[in-house]
C-alpha positions in Angstrom: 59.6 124.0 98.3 57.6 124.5 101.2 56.1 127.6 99.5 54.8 125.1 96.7 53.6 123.0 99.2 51.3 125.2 101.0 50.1 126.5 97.9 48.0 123.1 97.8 47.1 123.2 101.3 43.0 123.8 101.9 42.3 127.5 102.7 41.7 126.7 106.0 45.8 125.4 107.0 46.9 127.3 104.0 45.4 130.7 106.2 47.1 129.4 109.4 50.4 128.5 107.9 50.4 131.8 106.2 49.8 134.0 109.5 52.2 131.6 112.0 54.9 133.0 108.9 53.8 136.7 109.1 53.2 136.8 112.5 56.0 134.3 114.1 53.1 133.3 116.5 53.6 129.3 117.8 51.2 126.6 116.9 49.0 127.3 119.8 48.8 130.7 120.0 47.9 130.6 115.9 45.4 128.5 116.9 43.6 130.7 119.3 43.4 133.3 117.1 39.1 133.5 116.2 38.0 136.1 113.0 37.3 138.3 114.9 41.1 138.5 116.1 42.3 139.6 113.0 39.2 141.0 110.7 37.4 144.2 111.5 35.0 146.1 110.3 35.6 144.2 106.8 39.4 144.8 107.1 42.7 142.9 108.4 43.8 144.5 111.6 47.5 145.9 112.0 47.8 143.6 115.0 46.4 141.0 115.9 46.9 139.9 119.6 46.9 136.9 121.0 45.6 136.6 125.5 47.5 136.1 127.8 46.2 133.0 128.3 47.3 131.3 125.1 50.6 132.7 125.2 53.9 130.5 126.5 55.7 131.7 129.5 59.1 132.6 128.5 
């Protein structure tokens, strides 16, 4: 069902929900994430990182 939702979702949340699933990234570190983070040269990086900085200490 939630599949069905997010199919209606504007691109926008429908991107971020998609890449918090595929990546298992947390809200805020999704967030952080800027184009450049995951598209290069045209194309979708194997990895995306996210700093340091936006990352929850464990």
């Amino acid at each position: 069902m939630l599949l069905l939702v997010v199919r209606e979702l504007p691109p926008r949340d429908r991107c971020l929900i998609t890449a918090q699933w595929f990546t298992g990234f947390r809200i805020s570190e999704i967030l952080s994430l800027t184009i450049g983070s995951v598209l290069r040269n045209g194309e979708i990086v194997s990895k995306i990182g996210v700093a340091p900085r936006n990352m929850k200490d464990a």
